[in-house]
C-alpha positions in Angstrom: 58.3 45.0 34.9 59.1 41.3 36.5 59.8 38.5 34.1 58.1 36.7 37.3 55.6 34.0 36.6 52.8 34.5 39.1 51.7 31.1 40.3 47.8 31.2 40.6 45.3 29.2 42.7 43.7 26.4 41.3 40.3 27.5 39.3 37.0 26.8 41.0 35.1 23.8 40.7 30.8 24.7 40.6 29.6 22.1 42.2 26.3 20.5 40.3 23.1 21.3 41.1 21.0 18.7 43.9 17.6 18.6 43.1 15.9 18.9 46.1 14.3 15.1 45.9 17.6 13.7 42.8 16.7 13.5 39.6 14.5 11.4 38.1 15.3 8.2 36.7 14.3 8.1 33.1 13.8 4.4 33.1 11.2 4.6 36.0 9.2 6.9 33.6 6.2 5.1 32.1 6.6 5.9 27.8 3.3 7.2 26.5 0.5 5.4 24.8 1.1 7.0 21.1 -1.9 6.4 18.5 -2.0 7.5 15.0 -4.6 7.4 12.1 -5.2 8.5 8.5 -8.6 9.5 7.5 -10.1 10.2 4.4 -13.8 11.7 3.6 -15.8 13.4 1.2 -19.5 14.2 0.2 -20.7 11.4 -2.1 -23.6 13.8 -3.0 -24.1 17.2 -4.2 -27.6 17.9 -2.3 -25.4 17.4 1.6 -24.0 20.9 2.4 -22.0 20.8 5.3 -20.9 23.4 7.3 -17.1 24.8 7.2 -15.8 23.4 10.5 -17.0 19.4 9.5 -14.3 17.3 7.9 -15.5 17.6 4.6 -14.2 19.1 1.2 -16.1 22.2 0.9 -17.5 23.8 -2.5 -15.5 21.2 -4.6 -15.9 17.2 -3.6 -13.4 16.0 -6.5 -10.9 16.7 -3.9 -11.4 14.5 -0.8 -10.2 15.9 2.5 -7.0 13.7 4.2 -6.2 14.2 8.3 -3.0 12.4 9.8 -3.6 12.8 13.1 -1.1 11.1 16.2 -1.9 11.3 19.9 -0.2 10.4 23.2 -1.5 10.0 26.5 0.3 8.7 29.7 3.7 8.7 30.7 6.4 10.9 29.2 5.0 13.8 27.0 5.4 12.7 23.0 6.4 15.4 20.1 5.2 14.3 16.8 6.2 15.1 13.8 6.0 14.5 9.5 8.9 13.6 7.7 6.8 13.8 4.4 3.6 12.8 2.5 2.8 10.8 -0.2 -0.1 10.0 -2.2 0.2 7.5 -5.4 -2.6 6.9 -7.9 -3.1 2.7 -8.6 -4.6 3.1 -12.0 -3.8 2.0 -15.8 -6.0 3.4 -17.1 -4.1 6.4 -17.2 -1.0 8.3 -17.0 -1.0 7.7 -13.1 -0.8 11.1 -10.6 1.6 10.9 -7.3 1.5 13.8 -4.9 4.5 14.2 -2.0 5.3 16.6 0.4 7.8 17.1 3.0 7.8 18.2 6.3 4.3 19.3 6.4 3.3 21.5 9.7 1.0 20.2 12.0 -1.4 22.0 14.7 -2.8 20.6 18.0 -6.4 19.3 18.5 -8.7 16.8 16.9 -10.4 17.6 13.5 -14.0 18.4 14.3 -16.3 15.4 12.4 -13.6 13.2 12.1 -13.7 9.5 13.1 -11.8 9.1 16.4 -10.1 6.5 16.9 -10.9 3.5 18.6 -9.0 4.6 22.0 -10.5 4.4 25.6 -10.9 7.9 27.4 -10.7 10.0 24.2 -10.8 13.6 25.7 -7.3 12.3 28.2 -5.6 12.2 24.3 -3.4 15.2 23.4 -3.7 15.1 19.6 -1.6 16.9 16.8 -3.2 17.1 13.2 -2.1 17.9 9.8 -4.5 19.1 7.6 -3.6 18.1 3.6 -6.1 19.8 2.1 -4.3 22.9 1.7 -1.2 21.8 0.8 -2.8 19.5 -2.4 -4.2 23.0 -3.5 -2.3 21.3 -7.4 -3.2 17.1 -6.9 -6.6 16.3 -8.3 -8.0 12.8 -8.0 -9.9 10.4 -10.3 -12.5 7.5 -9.1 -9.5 5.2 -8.9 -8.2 3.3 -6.1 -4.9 5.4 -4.1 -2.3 4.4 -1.6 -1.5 7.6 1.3 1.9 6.9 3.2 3.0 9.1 5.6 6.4 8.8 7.2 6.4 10.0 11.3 8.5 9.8 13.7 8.1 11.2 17.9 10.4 12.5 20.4 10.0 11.1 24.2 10.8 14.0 26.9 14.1 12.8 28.4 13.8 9.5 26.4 14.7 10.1 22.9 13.6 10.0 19.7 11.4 7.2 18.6 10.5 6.0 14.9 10.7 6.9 11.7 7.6 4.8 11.5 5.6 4.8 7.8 1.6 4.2 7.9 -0.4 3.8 5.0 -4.2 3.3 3.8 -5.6 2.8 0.4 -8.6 3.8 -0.6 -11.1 3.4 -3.7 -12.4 6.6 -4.4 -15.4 4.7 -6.4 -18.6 7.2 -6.1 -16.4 10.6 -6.5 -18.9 13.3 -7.0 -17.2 15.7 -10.0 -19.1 18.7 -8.9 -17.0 20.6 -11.7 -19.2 18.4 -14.3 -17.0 19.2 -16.9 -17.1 17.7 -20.3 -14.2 15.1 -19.6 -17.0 13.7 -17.8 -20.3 13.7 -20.9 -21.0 10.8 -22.3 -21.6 10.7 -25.9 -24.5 9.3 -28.1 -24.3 7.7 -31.4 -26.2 8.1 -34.5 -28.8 5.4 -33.2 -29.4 7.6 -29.7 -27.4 5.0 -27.6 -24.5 5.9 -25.2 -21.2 3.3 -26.6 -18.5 5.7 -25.0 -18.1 6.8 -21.5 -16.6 10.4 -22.5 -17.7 12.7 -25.5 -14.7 13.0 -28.3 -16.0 16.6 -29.4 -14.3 17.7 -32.4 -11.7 20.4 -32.8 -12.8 22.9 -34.8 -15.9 23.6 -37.5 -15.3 23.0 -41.1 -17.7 24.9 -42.8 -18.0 25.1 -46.4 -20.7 26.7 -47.2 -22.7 23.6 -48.5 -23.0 20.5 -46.3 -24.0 20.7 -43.2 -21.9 20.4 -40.4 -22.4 17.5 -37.9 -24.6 17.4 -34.8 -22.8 17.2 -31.2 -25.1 14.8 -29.2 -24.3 14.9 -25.4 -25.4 14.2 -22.0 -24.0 15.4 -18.4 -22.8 12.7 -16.6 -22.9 13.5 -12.4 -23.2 11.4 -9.6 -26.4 12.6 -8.3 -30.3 13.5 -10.5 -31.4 16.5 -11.0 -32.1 19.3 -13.7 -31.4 23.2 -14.2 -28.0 23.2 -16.0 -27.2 25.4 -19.0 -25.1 25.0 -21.5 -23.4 27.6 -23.8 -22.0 27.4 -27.2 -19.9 30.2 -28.9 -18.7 29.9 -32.4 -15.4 31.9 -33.4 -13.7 32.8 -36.6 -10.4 30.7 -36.9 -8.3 34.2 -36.1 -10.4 34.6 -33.0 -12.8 37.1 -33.7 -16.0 36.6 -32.6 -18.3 35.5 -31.1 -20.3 35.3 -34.1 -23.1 33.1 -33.1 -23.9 32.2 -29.4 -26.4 29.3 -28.7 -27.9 28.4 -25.1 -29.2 25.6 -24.0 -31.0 25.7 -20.5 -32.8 23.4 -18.1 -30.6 20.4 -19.0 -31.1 17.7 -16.8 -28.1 15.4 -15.5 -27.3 12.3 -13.5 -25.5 9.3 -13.7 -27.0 7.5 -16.3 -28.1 8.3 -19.9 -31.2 10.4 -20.4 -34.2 8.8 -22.6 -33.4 11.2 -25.3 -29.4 13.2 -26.0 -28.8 16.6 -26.2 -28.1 17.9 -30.0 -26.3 20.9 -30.6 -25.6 21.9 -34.2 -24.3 24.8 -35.9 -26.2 26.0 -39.0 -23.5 27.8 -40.7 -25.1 31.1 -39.3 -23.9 34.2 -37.3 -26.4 35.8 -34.5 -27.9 37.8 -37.3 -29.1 34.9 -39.5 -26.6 35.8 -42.2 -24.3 33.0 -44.2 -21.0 32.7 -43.1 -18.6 32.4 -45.5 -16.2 29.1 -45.9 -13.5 28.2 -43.5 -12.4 26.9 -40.4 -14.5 27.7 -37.3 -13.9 27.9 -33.6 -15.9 27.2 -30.6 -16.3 27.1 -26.9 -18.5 25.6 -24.5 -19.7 27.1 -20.8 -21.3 25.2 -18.7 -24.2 26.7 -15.9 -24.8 24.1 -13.8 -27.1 24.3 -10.0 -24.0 23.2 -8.0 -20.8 24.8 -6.9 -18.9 25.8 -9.2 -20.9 27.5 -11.2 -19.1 27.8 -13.9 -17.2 25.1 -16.3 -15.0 25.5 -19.7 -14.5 23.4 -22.4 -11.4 25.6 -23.4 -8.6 26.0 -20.7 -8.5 28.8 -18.7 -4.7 28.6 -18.6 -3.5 28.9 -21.7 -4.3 31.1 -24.3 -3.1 31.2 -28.2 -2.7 35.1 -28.0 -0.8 35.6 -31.5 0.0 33.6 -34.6 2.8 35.4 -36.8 4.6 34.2 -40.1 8.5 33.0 -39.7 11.4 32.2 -41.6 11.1 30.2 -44.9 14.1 28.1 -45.2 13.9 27.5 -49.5 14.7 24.0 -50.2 14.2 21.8 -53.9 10.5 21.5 -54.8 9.2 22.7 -51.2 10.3 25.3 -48.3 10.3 24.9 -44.5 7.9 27.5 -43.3 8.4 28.8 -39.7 5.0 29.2 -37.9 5.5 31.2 -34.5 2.6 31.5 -31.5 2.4 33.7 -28.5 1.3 31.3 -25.7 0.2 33.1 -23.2 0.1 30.0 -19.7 0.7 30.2 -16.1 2.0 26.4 -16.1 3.0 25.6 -19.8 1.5 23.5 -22.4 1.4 19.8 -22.6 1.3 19.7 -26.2 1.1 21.9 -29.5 0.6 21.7 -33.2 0.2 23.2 -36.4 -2.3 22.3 -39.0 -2.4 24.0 -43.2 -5.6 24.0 -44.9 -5.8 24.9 -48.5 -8.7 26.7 -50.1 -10.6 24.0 -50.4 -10.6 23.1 -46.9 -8.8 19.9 -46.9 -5.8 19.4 -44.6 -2.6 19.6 -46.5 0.3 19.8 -43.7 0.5 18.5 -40.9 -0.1 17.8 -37.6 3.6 19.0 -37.2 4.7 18.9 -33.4 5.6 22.7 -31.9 7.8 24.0 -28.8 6.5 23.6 -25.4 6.8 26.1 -23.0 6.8 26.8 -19.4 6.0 30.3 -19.3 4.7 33.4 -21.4 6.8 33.0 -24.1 7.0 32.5 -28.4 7.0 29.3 -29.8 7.5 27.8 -33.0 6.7 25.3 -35.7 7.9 23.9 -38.8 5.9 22.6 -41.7 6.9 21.8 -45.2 4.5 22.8 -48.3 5.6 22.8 -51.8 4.0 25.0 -54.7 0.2 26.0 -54.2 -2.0 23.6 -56.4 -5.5 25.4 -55.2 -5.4 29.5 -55.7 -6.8 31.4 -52.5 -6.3 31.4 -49.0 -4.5 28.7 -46.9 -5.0 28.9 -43.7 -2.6 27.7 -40.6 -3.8 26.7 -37.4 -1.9 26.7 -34.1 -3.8 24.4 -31.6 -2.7 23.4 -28.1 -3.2 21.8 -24.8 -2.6 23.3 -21.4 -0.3 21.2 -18.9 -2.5 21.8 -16.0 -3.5 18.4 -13.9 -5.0 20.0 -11.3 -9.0 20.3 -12.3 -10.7 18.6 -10.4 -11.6 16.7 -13.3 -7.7 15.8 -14.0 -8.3 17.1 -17.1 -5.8 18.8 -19.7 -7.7 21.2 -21.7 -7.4 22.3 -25.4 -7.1 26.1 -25.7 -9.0 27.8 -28.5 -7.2 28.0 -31.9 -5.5 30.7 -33.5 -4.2 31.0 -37.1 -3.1 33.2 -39.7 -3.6 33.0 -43.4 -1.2 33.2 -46.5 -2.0 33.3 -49.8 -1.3 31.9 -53.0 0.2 33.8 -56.4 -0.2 32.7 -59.7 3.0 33.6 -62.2 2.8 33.1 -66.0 6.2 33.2 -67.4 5.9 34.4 -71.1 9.2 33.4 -72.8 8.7 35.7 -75.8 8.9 34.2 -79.5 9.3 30.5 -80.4 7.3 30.6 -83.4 10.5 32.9 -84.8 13.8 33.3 -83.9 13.1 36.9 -82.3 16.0 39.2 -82.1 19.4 38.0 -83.5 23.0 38.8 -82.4 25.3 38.8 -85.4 28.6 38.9 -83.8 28.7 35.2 -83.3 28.4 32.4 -86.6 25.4 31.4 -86.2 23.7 34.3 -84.9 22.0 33.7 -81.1 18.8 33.5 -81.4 16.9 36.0 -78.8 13.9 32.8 -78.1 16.9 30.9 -76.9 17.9 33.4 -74.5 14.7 34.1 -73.5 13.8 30.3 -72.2 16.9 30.0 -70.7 15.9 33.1 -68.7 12.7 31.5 -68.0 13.6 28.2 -67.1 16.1 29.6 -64.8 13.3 31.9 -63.3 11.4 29.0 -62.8 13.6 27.2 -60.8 14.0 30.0 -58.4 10.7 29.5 -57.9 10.5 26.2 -57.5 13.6 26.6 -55.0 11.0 29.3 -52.9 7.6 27.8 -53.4 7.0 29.9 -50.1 8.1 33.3 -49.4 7.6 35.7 -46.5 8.0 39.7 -46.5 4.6 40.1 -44.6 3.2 36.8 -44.4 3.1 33.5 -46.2 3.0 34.0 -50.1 2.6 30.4 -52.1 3.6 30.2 -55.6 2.5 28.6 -58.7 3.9 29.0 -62.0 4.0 28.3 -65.9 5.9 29.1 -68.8 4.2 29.5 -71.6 6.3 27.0 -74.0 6.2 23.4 -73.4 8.8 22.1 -72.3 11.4 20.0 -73.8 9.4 20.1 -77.5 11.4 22.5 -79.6 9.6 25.0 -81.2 7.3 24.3 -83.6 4.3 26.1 -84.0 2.3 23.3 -83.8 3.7 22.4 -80.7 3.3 26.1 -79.0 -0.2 25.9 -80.6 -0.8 22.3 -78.6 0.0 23.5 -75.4 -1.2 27.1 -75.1 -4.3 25.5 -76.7 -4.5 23.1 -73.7 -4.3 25.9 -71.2 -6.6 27.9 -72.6 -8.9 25.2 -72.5 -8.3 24.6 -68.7 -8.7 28.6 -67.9 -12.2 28.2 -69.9 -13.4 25.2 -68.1 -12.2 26.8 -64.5 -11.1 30.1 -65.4 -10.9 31.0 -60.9 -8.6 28.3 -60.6 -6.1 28.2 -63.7 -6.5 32.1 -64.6 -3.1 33.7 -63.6 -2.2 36.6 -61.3 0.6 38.0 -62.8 1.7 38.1 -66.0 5.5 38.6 -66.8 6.8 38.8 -70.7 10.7 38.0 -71.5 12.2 39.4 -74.2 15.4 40.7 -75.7 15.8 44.0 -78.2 18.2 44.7 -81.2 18.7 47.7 -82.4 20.5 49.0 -86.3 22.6 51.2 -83.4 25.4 49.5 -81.6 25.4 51.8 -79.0 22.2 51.4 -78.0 21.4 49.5 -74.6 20.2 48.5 -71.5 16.8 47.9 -69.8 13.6 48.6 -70.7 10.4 47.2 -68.6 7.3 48.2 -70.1 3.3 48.2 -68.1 -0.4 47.6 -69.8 -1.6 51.1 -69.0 -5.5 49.6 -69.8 -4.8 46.7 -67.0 -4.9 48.0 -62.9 -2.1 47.5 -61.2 -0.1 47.0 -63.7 2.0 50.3 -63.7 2.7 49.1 -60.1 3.8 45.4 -60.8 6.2 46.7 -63.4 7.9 49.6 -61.3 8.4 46.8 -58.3 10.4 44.7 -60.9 11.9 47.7 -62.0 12.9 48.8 -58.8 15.0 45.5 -58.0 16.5 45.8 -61.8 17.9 49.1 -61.2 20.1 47.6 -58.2 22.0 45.6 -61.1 25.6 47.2 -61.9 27.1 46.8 -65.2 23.5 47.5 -67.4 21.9 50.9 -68.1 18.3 51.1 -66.8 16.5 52.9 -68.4 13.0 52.9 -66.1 9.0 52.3 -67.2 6.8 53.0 -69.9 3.6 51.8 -70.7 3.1 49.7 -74.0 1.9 53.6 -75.8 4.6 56.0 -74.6 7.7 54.2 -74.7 11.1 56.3 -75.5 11.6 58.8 -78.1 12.3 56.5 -80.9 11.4 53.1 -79.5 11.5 50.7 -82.8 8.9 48.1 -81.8 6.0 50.4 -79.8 3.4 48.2 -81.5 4.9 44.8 -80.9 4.7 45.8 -77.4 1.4 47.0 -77.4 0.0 44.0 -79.5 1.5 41.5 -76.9 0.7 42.9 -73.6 -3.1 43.3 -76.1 -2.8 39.7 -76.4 -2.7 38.8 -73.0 -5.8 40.9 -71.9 -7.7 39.8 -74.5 -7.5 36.1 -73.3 -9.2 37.1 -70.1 -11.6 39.6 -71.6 -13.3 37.5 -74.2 -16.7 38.6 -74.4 -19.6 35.6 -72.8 -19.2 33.8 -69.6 -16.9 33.0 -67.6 -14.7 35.9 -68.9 -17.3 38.4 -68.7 -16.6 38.7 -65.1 -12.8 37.9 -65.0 -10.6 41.0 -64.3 -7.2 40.5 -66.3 -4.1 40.4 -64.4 -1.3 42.6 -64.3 1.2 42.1 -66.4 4.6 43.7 -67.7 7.1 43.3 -70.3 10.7 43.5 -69.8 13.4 43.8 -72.4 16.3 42.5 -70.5 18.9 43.6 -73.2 20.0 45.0 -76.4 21.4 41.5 -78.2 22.7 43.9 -81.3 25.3 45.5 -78.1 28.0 43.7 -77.8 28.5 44.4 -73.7 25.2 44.2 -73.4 25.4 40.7 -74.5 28.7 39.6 -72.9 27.2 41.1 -69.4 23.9 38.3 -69.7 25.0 35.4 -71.2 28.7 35.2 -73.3 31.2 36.7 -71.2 33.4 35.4 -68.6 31.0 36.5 -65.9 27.9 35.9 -67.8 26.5 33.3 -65.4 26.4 35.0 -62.4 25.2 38.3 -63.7 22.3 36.5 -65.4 21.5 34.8 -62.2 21.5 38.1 -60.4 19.3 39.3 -62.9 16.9 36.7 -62.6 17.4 36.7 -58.8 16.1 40.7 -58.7 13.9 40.1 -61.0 12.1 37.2 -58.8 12.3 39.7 -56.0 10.6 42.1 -57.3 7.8 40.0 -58.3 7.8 38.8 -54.7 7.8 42.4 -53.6 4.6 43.3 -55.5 2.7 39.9 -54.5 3.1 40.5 -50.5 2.3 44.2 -51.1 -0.7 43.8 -52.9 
């Protein structure tokens, strides 16, 4: 092979193409006449109904129909085309609505129907159009004035872009006809028949209590144009949902754009669709609306959102009220603008709230918090998840409540018997002075009691309130005058409203001594001649037995006991004593079913470990507040179980 460089011919030069006349000289081409125009229409009455192909919003006129259209004629072919769109609401009255979109595609030809304009030789125009209607499928519009701007821009064959140029119109959408005559848009009557508001404030929800009657809804339809044949639909819920229990139809309603003679009244009698009284609480309802126009078909409640599932949460304690967690399956295709929860005691009356919840933006749990301290009212409390969809597009730019949801708790009643007072009880000799078992016992009481007031609220399956009292005043020694003052006082409170200070559970402190050192532990004792009461003692018992470092020695009703027990009939004449005070004979006891109650004797004072393990040995402390803890478990156990 030759290291010879090979010296090669010059490459060949392509010479240009000659048109056969030379090319054109882009200067001595003419530049087209370019036009442009925005146009705006819409049906200003629901009796017109134009065909498909005219230039008009068909089926719903709250959403006007906007053409840019550009046209060239002449001279050098044009290409048009959008750089984007937008639409801004001039209002403040409001929360003001923009719309933009970019790069919108455009189609050739003139809208049929719409205003040409004002050109000489129209059908010589080559037009291209872009159509917003479908792409403002999520912009609704209010009568308020509005400001279109579109930003365009042409190409000029062998000349070159031209623009961007921005055109605008505004327009005052004045007589907008709402064919969705939704009840944004019904006026509202007072108690004298006359129309003050411009839109109807209906309330959220029925309170129903059985007794007064629930106030009238007086309405009117508001539309742009007279006429008659609408129906409206009302259907009352439960506050958990269920129902329909009561549906009530209106028909033939006349509407138009000012007030009838005479409103509409709707009001519920506190009634299901059988004729039957409902019973107390919060009630639910939704409205549908049948009207002679298209749509047909109009909600009060949104269609987007729904309140699927109310559950109980967390309950963070805290000192003298908890932080319950309130958590709602929303069920939304474009989130919720807003949501809240609401606690209503047994009485009806708001308690908690309106405390703000999570938002969200898709299928998903939220959550809210509320704070309630101990139950004052026994019963039900109720709490009530309400929200309001995000959606903007109605045509009645309208966010929409959902209907409610809730879920009850319920409140417990604990009377905390601190045994003795009146005597000294059981004595432990060991120390100089003997301990006194009616000291022990309120210690154990009062520190009971401020678990409880440490977990007003508690939550195994759902939200249990707590109330409590110990039978000894407080802070007044013991005299029996003074026991005889207060349990006087309460017993004078359960006669005068035996449903509201009558307890629910009844739990007896006391300590044992025995002439046997050796004999010890735990003994928790039932009234066999109460129901439930076998039941409330083995769920206390069940949490005691956990303890380590005390014998347990199970239950026994106040009859049985163990082989031996010393003090059957102190037991029996206690537990006696506490039955008797809700089974006096005459009214209101008559009807009053006792409560279950046990009696626990936490300890043998007369053994020495037994005593060192509760309250005298080194650690005393937290063994008692273990026992006190399981002991307030097991209580809780049996409330949400029962």
């Amino acid at each position: 092979m030759s290291d010879d460089w090979i010296e090669c011919p010059e490459p060949y030069q392509i010479p240009e193409p000659q048109p056969l006349y030379g090319w054109p000289d882009p200067s001595q081409i003419p530049e087209p006449q370019v036009t442009c125009a925005l146009h705006a229409v819409w049906v200003p009455d629901t009796t017109v109904k134009p065909s498909q192909s005219q230039c008009v919003t068909s089926g719903t006129v709250a959403n006007p129909l906007f053409h840019f259209y550009a046209g060239w004629k002449d001279g050098s072919p044009a290409f048009f085309t959008v750089d984007w769109i937008l639409i801004e609401e001039l209002t403040n009255e409001h929360e003001p609505q923009f719309w933009y979109f970019k790069n919108p595609q455009g189609s050739s030809g003139f809208p049929y129907g719409c205003t040409m304009p004002p050109v000489s030789d129209p059908k010589n125009w080559n037009w291209t159009t872009w159509n917003l209607a479908g792409a403002m499928t999520r912009f609704a519009m209010h009568n308020s004035p509005y400001r279109i701007t579109v930003q365009w821009r042409y190409w000029v064959y062998m000349k070159g872009p031209r623009g961007p140029f921005q055109t605008y119109i505004k327009v005052n959408v004045e007589n907008l006809v709402i064919e969705r005559a939704t009840f944004g848009q019904i006026a509202a009557f007072d108690s004298k028949g006359e129309s003050k508001v411009k839109s109807l404030s209906l309330p959220d929800y029925f309170i129903w209590d059985g007794k007064q009657a629930i106030p009238p809804i007086n309405f009117w339809l508001r539309c742009a144009s007279k006429g008659k044949g609408a129906r409206m639909t009302f259907y009352i819920f439960r506050s958990d949902q269920s129902g329909p229990i009561r549906t009530v139809t209106m028909t033939n309603l006349e509407f138009g754009p000012s007030p009838p003679s005479k409103p509409y009244t709707f009001v519920w009698d506190g009634k299901n669709d059988a004729k039957k009284d409902q019973p107390p609480g919060i009630y639910l309802y939704n409205v549908v609306l049948d009207a002679p126009w298209k749509p047909m078909e109009d909600f009060l409640r949104s269609s987007d959102l729904d309140i699927d599932f109310v559950r109980s949460g967390k309950v963070r304690p805290g000192h003298g009220e908890a932080t319950l967690r309130v958590e709602y399956l929303l069920l939304t295709k474009y989130g919720a603008s807003k949501a809240w929860l609401e606690v209503f005691d047994p009485d009806l009356r708001r308690i908690a709230g309106p405390a703000q919840g999570t938002l969200l933006s898709s299928p998903d749990w939220g959550h809210a918090y509320i704070q309630l301290g101990r139950t004052e009212r026994k019963g039900k409390y109720l709490f009530l998840v309400s929200a309001i969809d995000n959606v903007t597009s109605y045509k009645d730019h309208l966010r929409r409540p959902a209907l409610q949801n809730s879920l009850t708790g319920k409140s417990c009643w604990v009377w905390i018997d601190p045994g003795h007072g009146r005597d000294s009880g059981a004595l432990c000799t060991q120390h100089k002075p003997p301990h006194e078992e009616r000291n022990f016992v309120l210690q154990l009481a009062q520190e009971l009691q401020n678990l409880f007031n440490s977990n007003p609220w508690t939550n195994s399956r759902g939200f249990i309130g707590y109330n409590w009292q110990i039978s000894r005043p407080p802070n007044t020694g013991y005299s029996n005058r003074a026991n005889r003052a207060f349990l006087w006082g309460y017993e004078k409170r359960l006669h005068d409203r035996p449903e509201q200070w009558s307890a629910d559970l009844i739990v007896c402190l006391h300590l044992n001594s025995s002439t046997k050192p050796s004999v010890n532990g735990t003994y928790t004792f039932y009234d066999r001649d109460v129901p439930l009461s076998f039941d409330f003692a083995t769920a206390i018992n069940n949490r005691l037995r956990t303890l380590q470092g005390i014998v347990n020695h199970g239950v026994y009703d106040q009859y049985s006991g163990p082989a031996g027990w010393p003090d059957r009939p102190g037991v029996a004449n206690i537990l006696g004593a506490y039955r008797s005070m809700w089974l006096r004979p005459g009214p209101p006891y008559e009807r009053k079913r006792p409560a279950p109650s046990t009696l626990i004797e936490c300890i043998f004072l007369s053994n020495h470990n037994d005593e060192n393990w509760m309250f005298t040995g080194q650690n005393s402390n937290a063994n008692r507040a273990n026992f006190v803890r399981q002991l307030f478990l097991g209580i809780d156990d049996y409330a949400h179980g029962h």
